[in-house]
C-alpha positions as CSV (number, residue, x, y, z in Angstrom):
1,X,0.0,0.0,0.0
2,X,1.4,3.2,-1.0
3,X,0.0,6.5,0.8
4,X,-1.0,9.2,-1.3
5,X,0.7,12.3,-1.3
6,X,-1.3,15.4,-0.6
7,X,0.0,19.5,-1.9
8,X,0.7,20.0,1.8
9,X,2.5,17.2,2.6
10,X,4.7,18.2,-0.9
11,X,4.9,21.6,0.0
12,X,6.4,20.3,3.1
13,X,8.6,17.7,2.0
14,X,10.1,20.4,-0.1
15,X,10.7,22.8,2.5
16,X,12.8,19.6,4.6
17,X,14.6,19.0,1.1
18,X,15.4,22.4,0.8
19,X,16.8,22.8,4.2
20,X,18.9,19.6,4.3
21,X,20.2,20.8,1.2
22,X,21.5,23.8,2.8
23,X,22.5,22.2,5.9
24,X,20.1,22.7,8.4
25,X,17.7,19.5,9.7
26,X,14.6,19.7,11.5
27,X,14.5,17.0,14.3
28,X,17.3,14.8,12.6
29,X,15.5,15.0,8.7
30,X,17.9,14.3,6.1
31,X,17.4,14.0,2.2
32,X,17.7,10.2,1.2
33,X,19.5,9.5,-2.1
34,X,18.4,6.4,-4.0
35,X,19.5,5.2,-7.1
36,X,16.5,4.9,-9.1
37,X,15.1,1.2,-10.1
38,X,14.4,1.8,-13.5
39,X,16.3,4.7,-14.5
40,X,19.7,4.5,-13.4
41,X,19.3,7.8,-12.2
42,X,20.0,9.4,-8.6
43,X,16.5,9.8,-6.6
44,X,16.0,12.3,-3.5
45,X,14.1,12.6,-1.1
46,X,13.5,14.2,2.9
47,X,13.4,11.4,5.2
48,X,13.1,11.3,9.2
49,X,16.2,9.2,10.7
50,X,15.1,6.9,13.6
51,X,18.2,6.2,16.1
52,X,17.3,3.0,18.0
53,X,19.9,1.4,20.6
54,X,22.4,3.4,18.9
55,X,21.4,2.3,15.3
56,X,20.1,4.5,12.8
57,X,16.7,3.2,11.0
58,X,14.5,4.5,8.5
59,X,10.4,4.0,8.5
60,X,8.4,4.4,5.2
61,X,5.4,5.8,7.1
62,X,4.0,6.1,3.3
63,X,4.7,2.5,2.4
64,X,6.2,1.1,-0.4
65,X,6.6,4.1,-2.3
66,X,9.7,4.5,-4.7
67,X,12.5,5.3,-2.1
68,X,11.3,1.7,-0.5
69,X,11.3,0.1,-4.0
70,X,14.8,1.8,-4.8
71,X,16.4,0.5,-1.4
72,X,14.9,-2.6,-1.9
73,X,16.7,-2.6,-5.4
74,X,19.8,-1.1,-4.7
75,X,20.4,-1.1,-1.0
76,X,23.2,1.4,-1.5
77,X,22.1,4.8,0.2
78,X,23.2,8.0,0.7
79,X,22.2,10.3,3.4
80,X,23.0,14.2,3.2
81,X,22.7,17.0,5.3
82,X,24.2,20.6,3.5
83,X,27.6,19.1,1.9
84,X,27.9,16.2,4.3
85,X,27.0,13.0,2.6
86,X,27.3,9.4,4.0
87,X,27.1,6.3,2.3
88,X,24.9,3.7,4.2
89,X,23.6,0.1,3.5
90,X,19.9,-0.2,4.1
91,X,18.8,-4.2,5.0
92,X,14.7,-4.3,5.6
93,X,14.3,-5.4,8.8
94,X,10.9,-8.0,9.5
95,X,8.7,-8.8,12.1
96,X,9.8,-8.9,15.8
97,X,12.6,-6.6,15.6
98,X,11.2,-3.7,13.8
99,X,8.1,-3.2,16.0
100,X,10.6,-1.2,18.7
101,X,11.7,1.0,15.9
102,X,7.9,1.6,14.8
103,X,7.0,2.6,18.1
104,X,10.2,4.6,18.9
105,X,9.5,6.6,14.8
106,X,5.7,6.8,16.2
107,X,7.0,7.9,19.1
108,X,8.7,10.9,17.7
109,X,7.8,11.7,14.7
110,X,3.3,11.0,14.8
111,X,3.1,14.6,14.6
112,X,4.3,15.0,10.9
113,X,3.3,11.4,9.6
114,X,0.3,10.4,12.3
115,X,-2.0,10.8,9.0
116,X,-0.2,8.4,7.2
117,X,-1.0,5.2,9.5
118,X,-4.1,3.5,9.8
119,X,-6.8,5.0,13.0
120,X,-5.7,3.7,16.4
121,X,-2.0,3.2,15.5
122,X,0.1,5.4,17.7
123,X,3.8,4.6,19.6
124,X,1.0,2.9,22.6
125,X,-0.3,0.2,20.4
126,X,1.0,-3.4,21.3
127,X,3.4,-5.3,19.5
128,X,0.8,-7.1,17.7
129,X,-1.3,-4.6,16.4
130,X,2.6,-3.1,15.3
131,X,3.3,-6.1,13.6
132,X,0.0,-6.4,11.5
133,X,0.6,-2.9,9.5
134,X,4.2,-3.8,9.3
135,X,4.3,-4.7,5.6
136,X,2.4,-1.0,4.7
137,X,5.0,1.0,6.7
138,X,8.7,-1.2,6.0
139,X,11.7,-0.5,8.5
140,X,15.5,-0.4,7.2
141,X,18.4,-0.8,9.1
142,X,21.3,1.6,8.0
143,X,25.0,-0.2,8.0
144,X,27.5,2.7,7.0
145,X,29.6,1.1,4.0
């Protein structure tokens, strides 16, 4: 399932892209750089990092939308803040062990992406109702390369 995207939520996303491209991150937002699956060709876009027992994470609170389908492709990702750019591995992380990250990206970030998950879902939901919208909302592990 892949979440719409509505004109504020672009407006938005291009105000985070904007920044991060100028160096400046709000709450830990970065711009994500995939290589595109079918075009060959370099793919941005903002993304809210998720630190979890000292391991950074990313959450596709839109599901499998084309940075998902990228990663999943190439798993070679770059994350950039202003001229800082670092090189990361992403590996999709399943069932039991991505329902702490959900809950910690929940957690922080419901405010901005709340909208994007289905009614009742918040960081207080058990592990099991976590687990059941798992496959709409991935989780990848970042391993710097």
């Amino acid at each position: 399932m892949t979440q719409q995207v509505g004109r504020m939520t672009r407006i938005f996303n291009s105000l985070v892209g904007v920044l991060a491209r100028r160096g400046v991150s709000l709450a830990g937002s970065r711009e994500l750089e995939t290589i595109g699956r079918k075009s060959g060709q370099p793919r941005r876009t903002p993304v809210n990092l998720m630190v979890v027992d000292g391991v950074t994470h990313l959450v596709a609170p839109r599901g499998q939308t084309d940075w998902v389908r990228n990663a999943r492709k190439n798993p070679e990702v770059t994350l950039r803040l202003g001229q800082r750019a670092t090189t990361y591995r992403a590996v999709e992380v399943h069932g039991e062990p991505a329902v702490p990250v959900l809950r910690h990206y929940l957690k922080k970030w419901a405010w901005e992406v709340g909208a994007f998950f289905p009614k009742g879902i918040s960081a207080k939901s058990s592990d099991a109702e976590l687990l059941a919208i798992l496959p709409d909302h991935p989780v990848f592990r970042l391993e710097q390369v």
